[in-house]
C-alpha positions as semicolon CSV with decimal commas, in nm:
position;residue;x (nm);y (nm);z (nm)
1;X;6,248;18,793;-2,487
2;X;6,157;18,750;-2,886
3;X;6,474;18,903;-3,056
4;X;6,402;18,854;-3,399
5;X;6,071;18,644;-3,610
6;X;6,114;18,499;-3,969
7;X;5,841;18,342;-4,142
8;X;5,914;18,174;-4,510
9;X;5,611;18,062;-4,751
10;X;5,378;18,060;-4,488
11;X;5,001;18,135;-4,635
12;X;5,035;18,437;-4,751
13;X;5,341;18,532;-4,648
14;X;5,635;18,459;-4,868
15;X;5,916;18,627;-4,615
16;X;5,905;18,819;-4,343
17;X;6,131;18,941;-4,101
18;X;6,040;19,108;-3,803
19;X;6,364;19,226;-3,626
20;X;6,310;19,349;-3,245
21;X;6,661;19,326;-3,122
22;X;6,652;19,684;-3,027
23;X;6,363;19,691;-2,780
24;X;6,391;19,556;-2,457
25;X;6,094;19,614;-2,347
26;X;5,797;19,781;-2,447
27;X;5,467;19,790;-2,652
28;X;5,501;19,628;-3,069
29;X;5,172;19,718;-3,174
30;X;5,064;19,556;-3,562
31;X;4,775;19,723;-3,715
32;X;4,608;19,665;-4,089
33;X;4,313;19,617;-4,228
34;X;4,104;19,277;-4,186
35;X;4,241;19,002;-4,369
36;X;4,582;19,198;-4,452
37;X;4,769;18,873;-4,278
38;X;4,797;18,997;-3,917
39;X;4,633;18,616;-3,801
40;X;4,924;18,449;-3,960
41;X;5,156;18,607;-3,794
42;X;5,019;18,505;-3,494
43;X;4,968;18,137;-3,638
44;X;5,334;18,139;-3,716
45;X;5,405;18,239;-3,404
46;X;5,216;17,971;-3,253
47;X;5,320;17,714;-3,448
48;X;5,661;17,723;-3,311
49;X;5,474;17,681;-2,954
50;X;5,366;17,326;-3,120
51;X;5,073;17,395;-3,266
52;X;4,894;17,188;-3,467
53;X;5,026;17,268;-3,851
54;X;4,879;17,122;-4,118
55;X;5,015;17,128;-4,515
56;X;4,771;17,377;-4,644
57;X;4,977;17,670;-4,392
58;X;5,249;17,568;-4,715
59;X;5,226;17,837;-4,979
60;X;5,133;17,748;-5,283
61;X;5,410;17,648;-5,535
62;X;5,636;17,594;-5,233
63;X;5,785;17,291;-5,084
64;X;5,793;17,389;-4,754
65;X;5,753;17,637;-4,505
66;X;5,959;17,800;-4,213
67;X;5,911;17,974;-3,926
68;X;6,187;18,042;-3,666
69;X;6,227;18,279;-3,349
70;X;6,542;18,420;-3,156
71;X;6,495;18,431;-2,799
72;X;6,720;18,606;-2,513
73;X;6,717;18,388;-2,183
74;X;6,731;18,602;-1,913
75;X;7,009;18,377;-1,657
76;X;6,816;18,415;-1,360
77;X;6,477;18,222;-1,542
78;X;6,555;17,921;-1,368
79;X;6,332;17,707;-1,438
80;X;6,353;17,754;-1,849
81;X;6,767;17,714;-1,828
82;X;6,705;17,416;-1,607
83;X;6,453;17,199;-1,889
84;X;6,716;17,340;-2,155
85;X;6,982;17,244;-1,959
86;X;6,818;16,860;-1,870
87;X;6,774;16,808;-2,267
88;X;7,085;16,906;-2,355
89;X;6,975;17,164;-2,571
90;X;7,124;17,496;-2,383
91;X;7,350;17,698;-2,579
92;X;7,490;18,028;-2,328
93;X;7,176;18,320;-2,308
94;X;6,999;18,291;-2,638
95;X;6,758;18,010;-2,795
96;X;6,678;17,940;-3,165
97;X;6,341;17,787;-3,206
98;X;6,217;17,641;-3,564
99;X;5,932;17,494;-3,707
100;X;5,951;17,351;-4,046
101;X;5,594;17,218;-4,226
102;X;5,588;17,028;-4,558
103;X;5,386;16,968;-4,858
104;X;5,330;16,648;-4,816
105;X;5,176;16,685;-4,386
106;X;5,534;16,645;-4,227
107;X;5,636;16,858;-3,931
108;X;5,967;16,953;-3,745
109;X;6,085;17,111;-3,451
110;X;6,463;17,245;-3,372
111;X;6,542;17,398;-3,042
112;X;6,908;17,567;-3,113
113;X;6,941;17,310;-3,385
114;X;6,842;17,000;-3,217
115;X;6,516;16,806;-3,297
116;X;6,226;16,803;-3,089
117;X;5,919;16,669;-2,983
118;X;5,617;16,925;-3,067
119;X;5,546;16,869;-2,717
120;X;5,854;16,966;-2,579
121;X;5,848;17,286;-2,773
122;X;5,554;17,374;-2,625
123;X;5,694;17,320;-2,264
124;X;5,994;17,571;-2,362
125;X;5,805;17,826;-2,505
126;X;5,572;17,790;-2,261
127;X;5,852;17,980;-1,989
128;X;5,865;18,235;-2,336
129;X;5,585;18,369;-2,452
130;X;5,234;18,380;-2,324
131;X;4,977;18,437;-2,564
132;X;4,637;18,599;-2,502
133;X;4,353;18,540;-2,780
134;X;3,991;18,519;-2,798
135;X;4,068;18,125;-2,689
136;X;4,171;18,248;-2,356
137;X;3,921;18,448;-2,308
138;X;3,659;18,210;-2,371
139;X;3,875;17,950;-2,096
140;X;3,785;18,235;-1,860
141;X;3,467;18,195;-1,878
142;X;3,478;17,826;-1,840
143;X;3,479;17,807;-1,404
144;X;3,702;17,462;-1,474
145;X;3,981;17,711;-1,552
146;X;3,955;17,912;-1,257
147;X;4,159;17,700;-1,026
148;X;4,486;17,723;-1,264
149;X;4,464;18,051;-1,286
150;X;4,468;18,095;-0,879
151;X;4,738;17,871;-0,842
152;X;4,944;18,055;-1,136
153;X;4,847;18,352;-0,972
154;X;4,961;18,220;-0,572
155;X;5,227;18,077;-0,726
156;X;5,144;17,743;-0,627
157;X;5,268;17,526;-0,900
158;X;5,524;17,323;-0,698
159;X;5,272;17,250;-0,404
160;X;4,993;17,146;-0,631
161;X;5,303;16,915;-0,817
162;X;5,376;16,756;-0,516
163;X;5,014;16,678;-0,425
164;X;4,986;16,566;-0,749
165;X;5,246;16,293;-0,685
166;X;5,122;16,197;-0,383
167;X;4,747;16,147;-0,525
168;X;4,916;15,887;-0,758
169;X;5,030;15,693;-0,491
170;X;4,678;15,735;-0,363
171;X;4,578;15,578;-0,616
172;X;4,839;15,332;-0,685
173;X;4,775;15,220;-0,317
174;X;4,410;15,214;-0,403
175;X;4,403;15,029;-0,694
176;X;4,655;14,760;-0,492
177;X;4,406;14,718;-0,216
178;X;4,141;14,674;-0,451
179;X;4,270;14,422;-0,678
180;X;4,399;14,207;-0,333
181;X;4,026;14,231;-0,180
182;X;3,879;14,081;-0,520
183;X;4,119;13,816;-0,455
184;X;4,025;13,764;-0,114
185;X;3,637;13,741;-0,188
186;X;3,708;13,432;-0,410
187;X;3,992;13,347;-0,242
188;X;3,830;12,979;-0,071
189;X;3,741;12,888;-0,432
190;X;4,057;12,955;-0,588
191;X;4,245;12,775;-0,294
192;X;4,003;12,440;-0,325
193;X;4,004;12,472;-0,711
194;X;4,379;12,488;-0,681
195;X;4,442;12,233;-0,430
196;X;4,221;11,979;-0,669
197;X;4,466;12,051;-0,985
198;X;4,762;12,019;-0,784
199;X;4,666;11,698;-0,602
200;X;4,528;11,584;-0,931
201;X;4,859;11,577;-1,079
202;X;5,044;11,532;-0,791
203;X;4,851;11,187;-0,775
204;X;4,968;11,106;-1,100
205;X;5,336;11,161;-1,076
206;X;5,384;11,247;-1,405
207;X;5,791;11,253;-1,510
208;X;5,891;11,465;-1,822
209;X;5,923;11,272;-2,150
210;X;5,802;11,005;-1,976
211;X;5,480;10,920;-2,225
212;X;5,757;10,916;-2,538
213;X;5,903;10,643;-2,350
214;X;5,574;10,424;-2,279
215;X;5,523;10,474;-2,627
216;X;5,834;10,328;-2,738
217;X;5,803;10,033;-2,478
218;X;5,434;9,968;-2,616
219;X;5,513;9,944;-3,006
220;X;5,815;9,685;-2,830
221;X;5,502;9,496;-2,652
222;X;5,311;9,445;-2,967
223;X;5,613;9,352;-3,186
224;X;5,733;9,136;-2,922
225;X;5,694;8,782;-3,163
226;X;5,841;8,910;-3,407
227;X;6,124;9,054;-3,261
228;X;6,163;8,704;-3,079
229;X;6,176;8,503;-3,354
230;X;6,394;8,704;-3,530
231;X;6,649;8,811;-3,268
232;X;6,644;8,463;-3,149
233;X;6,714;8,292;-3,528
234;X;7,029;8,549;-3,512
235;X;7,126;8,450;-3,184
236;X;7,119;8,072;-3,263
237;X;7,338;8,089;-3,581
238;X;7,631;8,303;-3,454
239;X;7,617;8,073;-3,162
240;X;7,652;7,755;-3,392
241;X;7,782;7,672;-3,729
242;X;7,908;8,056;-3,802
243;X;8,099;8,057;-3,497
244;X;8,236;7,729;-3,530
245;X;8,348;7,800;-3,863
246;X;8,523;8,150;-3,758
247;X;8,728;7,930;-3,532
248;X;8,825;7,664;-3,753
249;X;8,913;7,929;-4,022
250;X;9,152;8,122;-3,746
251;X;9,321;7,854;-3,595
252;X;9,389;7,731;-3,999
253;X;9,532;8,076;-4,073
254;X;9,689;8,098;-3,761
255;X;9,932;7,790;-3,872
256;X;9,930;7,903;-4,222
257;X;10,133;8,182;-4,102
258;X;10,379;7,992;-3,914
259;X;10,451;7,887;-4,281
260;X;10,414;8,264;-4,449
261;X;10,469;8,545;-4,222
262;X;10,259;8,736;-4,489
263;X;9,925;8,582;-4,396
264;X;9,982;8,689;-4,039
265;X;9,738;9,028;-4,082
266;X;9,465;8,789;-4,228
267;X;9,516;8,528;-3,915
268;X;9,448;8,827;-3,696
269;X;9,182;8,995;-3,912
270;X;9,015;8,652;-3,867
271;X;9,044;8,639;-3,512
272;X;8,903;8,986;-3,434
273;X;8,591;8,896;-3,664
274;X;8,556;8,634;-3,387
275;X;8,558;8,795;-3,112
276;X;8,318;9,056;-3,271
277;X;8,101;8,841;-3,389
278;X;8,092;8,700;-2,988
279;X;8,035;9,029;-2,826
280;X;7,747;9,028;-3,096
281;X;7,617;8,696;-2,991
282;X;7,614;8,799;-2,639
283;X;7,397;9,164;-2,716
284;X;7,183;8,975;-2,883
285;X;7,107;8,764;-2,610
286;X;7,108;9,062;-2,388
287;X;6,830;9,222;-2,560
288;X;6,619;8,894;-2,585
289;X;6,614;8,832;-2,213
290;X;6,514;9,254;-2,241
291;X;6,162;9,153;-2,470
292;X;5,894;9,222;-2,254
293;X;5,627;8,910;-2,326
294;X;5,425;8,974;-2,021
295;X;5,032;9,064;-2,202
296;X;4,956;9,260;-1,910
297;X;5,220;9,504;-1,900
298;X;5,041;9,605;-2,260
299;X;4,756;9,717;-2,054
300;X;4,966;9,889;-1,769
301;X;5,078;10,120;-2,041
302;X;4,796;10,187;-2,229
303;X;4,588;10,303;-1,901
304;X;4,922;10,541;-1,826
305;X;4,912;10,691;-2,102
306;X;4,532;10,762;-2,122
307;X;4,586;10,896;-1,779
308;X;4,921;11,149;-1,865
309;X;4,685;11,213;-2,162
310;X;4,455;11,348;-1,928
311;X;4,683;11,571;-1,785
312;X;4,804;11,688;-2,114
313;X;4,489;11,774;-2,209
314;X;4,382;11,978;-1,895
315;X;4,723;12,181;-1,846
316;X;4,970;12,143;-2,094
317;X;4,990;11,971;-2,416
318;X;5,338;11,840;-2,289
319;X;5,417;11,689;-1,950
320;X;5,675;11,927;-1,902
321;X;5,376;12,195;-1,909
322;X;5,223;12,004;-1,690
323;X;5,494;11,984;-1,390
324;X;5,546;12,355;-1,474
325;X;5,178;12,390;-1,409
326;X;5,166;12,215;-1,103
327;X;5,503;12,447;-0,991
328;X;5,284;12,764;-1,048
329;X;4,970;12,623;-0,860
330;X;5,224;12,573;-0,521
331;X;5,362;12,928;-0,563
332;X;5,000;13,092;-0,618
333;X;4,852;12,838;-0,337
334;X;5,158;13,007;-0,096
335;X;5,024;13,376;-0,200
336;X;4,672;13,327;-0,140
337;X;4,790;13,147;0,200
338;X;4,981;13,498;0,261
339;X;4,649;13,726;0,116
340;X;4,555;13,794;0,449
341;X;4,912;13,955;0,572
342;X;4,938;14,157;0,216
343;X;4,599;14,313;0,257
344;X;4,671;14,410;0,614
345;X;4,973;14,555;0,476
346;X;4,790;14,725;0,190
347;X;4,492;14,891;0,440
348;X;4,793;15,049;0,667
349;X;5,005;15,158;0,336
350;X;4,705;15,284;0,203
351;X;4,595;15,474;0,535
352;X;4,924;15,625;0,564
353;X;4,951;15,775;0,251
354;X;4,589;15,915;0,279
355;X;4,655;16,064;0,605
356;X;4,954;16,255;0,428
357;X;4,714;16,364;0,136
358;X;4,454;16,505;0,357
359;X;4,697;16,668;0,506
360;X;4,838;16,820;0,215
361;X;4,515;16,901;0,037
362;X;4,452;17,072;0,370
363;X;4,740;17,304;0,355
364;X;4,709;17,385;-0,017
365;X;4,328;17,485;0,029
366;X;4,458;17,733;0,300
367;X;4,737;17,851;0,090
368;X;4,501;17,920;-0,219
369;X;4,261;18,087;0,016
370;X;4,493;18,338;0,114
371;X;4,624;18,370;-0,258
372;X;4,255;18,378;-0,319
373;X;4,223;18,745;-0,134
374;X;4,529;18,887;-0,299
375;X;4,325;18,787;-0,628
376;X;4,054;18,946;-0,541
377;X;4,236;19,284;-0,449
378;X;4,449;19,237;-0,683
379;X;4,197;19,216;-0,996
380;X;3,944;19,527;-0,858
381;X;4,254;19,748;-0,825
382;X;4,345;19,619;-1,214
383;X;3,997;19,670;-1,276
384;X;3,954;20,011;-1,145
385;X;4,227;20,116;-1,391
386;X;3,990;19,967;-1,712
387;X;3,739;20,138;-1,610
388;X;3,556;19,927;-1,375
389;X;3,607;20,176;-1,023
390;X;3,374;19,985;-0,846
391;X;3,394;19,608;-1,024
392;X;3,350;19,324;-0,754
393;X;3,576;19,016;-0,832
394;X;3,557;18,731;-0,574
395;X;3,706;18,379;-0,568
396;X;3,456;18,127;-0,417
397;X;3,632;17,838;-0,292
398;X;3,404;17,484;-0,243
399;X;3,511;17,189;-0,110
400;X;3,342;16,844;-0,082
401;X;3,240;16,825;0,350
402;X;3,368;16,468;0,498
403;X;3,738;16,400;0,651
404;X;3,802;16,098;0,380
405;X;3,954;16,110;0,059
406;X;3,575;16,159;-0,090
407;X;3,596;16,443;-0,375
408;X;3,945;16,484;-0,335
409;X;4,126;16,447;-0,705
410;X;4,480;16,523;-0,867
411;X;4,487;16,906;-0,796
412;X;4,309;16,905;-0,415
413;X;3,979;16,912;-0,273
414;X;3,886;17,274;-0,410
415;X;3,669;17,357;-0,668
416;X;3,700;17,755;-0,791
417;X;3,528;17,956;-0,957
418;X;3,549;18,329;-1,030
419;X;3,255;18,588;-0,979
420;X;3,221;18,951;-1,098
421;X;2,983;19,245;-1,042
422;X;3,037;19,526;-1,280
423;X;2,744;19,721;-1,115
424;X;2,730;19,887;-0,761
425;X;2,449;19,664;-0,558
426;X;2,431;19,366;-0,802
427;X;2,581;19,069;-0,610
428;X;2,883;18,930;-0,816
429;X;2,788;18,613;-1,007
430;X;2,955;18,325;-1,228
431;X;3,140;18,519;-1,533
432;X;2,946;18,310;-1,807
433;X;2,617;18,426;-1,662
434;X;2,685;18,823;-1,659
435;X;2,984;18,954;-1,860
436;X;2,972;19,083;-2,178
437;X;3,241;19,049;-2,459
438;X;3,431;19,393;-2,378
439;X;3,398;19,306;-1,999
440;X;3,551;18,977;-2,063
441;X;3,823;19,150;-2,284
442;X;3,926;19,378;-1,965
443;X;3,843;19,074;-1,703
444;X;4,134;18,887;-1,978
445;X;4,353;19,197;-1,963
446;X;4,344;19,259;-1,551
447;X;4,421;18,882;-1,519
448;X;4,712;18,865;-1,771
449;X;4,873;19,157;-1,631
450;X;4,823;19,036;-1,264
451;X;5,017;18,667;-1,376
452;X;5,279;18,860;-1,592
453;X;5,415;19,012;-1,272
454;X;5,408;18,665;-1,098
455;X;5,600;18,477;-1,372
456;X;5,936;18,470;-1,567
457;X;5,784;18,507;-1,908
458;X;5,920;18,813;-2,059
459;X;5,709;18,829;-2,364
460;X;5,335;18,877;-2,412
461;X;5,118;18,870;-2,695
462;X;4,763;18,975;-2,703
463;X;4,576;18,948;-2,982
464;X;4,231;19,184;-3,021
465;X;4,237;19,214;-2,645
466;X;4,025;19,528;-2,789
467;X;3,716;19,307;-2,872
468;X;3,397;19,464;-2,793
469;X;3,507;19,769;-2,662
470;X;3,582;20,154;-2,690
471;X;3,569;20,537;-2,593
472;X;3,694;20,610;-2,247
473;X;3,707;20,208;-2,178
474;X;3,955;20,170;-2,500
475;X;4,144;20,465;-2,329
476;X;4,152;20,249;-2,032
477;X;4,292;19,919;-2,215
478;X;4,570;20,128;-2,366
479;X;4,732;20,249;-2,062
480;X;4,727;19,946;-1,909
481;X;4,871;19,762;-2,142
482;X;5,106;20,073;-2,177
483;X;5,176;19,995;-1,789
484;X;5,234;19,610;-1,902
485;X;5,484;19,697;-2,203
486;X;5,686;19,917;-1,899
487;X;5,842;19,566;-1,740
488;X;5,743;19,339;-2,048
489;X;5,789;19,302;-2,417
490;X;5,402;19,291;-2,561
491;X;5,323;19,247;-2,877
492;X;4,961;19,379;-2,953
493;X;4,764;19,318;-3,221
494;X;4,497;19,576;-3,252
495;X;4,240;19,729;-3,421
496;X;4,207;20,012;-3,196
497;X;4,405;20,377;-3,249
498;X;4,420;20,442;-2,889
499;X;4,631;20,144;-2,810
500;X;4,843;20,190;-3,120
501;X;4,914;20,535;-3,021
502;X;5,080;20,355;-2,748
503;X;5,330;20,184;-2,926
504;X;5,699;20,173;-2,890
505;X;5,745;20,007;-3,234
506;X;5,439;20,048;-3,437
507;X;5,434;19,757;-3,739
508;X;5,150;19,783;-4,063
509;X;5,072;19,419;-4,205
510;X;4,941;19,484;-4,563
511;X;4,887;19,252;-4,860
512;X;5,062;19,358;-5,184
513;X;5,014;19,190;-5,520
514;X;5,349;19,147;-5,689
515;X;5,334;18,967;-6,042
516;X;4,945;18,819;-6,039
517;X;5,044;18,684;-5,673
518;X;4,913;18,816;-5,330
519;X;5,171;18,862;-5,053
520;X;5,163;18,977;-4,712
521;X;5,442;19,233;-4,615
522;X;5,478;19,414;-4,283
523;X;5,657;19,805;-4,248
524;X;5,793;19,974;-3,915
525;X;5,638;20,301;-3,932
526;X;5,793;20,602;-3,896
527;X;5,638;20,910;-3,684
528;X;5,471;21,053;-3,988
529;X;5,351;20,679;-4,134
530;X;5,204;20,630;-3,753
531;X;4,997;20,937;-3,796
532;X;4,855;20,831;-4,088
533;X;4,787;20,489;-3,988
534;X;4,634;20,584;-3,685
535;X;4,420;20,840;-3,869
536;X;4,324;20,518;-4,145
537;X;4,223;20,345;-3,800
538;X;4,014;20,661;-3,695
539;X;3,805;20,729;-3,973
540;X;3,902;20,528;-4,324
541;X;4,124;20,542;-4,616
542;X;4,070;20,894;-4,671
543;X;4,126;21,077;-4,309
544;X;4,033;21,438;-4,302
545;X;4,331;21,703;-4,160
546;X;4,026;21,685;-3,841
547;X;4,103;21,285;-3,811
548;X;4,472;21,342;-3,869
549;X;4,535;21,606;-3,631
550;X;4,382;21,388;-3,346
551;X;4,566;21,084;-3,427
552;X;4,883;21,291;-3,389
553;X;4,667;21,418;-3,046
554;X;4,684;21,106;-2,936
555;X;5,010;20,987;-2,969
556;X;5,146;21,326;-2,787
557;X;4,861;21,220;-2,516
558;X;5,044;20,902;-2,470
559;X;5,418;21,068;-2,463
560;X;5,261;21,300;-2,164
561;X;5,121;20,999;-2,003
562;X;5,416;20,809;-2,006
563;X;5,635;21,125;-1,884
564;X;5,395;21,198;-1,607
């Protein structure tokens, strides 16, 4: 229930507080003249259910605007505490919501201080307030409506949730069985065309960095002369006259030391220079018997490496690609060998969970046909209150024939639509075909009231729910949404004196000007200041002591009402 409103630099609107604490429940009528600000209240109002905002809501001169809302959760709205509780953002019985718009475009949300998604606001405000405006009314008279406002109505949000989740699956399953019978109507062609790539490279035997070393081998091959000549002329004089010499040289330095001890390092330096120069010899004879000389070996290479070339060039610019390639071909070869098993598998998955969902879809068209006749009653007896004592409201139910999943989609197989008859003998017909504006007004009304006794919202706004209508049928409005404000908190905003005589608290939104700059300001009205207002409603800025007396009628017609 809305507690307390404040709106900072918002349009016209500079501050505002709007302090309901006191009242429970009850009617909080606003009245004023056109353009006095009463729509921006509402805006503001709105905005905090995530509404779009944009920067030109910021008044002018001011940085930013602010709306926030106080809100008493009743403990036993369970579903509201649960989603506050899930996001962390419950705080004991009351909730803070605020909206904050900037110059420059930006928007924020806080619920209790924490920051929010626009869309999350909207879900928590959603279990708050529900708003009726000339929007609504207009999504009554669009038939693709109808069907949420039966299930709201029968209370059938959790069984139309869980069909929902099971359609999904539907078409998860579906979509599954689908993609694997594409598969199997080109699944010969992909199993020959992947047969050929593997046995293509499996012919090869391609090992990884296997071309880096033919490539090495070949630029041996064509230096081969060279390196001969060369490698052999170093191999010839350390086997000769260098080696010779090395051994002369040690044995001399080896007796020289037997006469100085001090030349003993040199005599051994000497020696290991030998034996290095040896092991030398001997590698380089190693790698000379390694020189390949053979001229056809040249060509063995070159027509392996156009052929791993080949490869490369087909499924991977590296022959690592190109095992890794011939990996994936086996494992997709070994699913399409297995196609036939998953599709099996997929038809009986599929036909299992379709069974279920024409099963369900079953049970929620019976459940919304019986919710459908306690509409029906429902609205003529709300009707017959407005002023409609013998309106006709039906709910025609349709639903594709077949037993398959044909015309079945995410809420069921029904389609609804809602037909009305405000005349005794005219068959009831589609509401965009018949009603007029201050038919649809009291259609609006006799719905809203119907779903406020269903849900857990405590708080409803209506805004010129009085559109195209008056005398005894604006009579008829006000007591019924005097009935409404006996078990709710409604805000009203109105244009019409009968329903403001109504009120419990009884608001005037006015502009002022205030130093060359237009603000809007709103007043709780006293007995005397209702009186007048309503009288300004009845006949102008100048009432006669006629007009006056009757407004004051009027509001001691409602007291005797209400006692009765």
């Amino acid at each position: 229930m809305l507690q307390e409103l404040r709106v900072h630099n918002l349009a016209l609107i500079d501050a505002l507080h709007l302090d309901l604490s006191a009242q429970k429940t009850g009617l909080i009528v606003l009245t004023g003249e056109t353009g006095a600000g009463k729509s921006i209240i509402l805006q503001a109002i709105n905005l905090l259910t995530g509404g779009r905002g944009t920067a030109s809501w910021v008044r002018s001169d001011c940085d930013q605007a602010g709306i926030e809302a106080i809100f008493a959760i009743r403990p036993d709205h369970a579903e509201l505490n649960t989603l506050l509780s899930e996001q962390a953002l419950k705080e004991g019985t009351t909730c803070i919501v605020r909206r904050i718009l900037t110059r420059e475009g930006r928007s924020k949300v806080y619920v209790n201080d924490q920051p929010v998604t626009t869309r999350l606001a909207g879900e928590l405000t959603a279990g708050l307030i529900n708003i009726a405006s000339q929007h609504d009314h207009q999504q009554l008279l669009n038939s693709r409506n109808h069907l949420d406002y039966l299930d709201a109505y029968g209370e059938l949000r959790g069984l139309r949730q869980q069909f929902w989740r099971l359609f999904q699956r539907w078409q998860q399953a579906s979509s599954e069985l689908r993609q694997l019978q594409e598969k199997e109507q080109d699944k010969e062609q992909q199993r020959d065309f992947l047969r050929f790539q593997l046995e293509e490279i499996r012919k090869c035997k391609p090992l990884a960095g296997e071309d880096e070393q033919l490539r090495r081998e070949r630029e041996q091959l064509k230096a081969s002369d060279a390196l001969l000549r060369l490698i052999g002329d170093s191999s010839r004089l350390l086997s000769g006259r260098v080696t010779d010499a090395l051994v002369e040289g040690r044995k001399n330095l080896e007796q020289a030391a037997t006469l100085d001890p001090a030349l003993a390092p040199l005599a051994e330096r000497m020696g290991s220079a030998g034996f290095e120069l040896e092991d030398l010899a001997a590698a380089l004879e190693k790698y000379l018997d390694q020189i390949p000389v053979e001229p056809a070996r040249l060509e063995q290479i070159s027509g392996r490496l156009a052929e791993l070339k080949q490869l490369q060039r087909k499924y991977g610019p590296t022959l690592e690609e190109v095992i890794a390639f011939a990996e994936r071909a086996e494992t997709r070869l070994a699913l399409l060998e297995s196609l036939d098993e998953e599709i099996v598998q997929a038809e009986l998955r599929l036909e299992e969970i379709s069974t279920e969902a024409l099963l369900r879809a079953t049970e929620l068209t019976q459940a919304r046909r019986e919710a459908a006749k306690k509409l029906e009653a429902g609205m003529e007896r709300e009707l017959a209150s407005l002023s409609f004592p013998q309106a006709v409201f039906r709910v025609a139910i349709t639903a594709p024939g077949g037993l398959g999943m044909d015309g079945i989609h995410s809420t069921g197989r029904d389609n609804v639509e809602f037909l009305f008859s405000a005349n005794p003998g005219e068959p009831p017909k589609p509401l965009a075909k018949i009603v007029s504006g201050g038919e649809l007004s009291r259609l609006m009304l006799a719905m809203k009231c119907l779903l406020a006794r269903r849900d857990q919202v405590d708080t409803v706004i209506f805004d010129e729910v009085d559109a195209g209508i008056g005398g005894q049928a604006a009579e008829s409005v006000a007591e019924k949404i005097g009935e409404l404000a006996g078990h709710h908190q409604v805000l009203c905003i109105t244009h019409l004196p009968q329903i403001a005589a109504w009120a419990d608290l009884h608001f005037k939104v006015e502009k002022q000007v205030e130093n060359g700059r237009t603000r809007t300001v709103i007043n709780l009205l006293a007995k005397e200041e209702r009186i007048g207002e309503l009288a300004r409603m009845l006949g102008g800025e100048h009432p006669t002591a006629q007009t006056l007396a009757f407004a004051g009628e009027l509001i001691e017609r409602r007291s005797a009402r209400r006692s009765a």
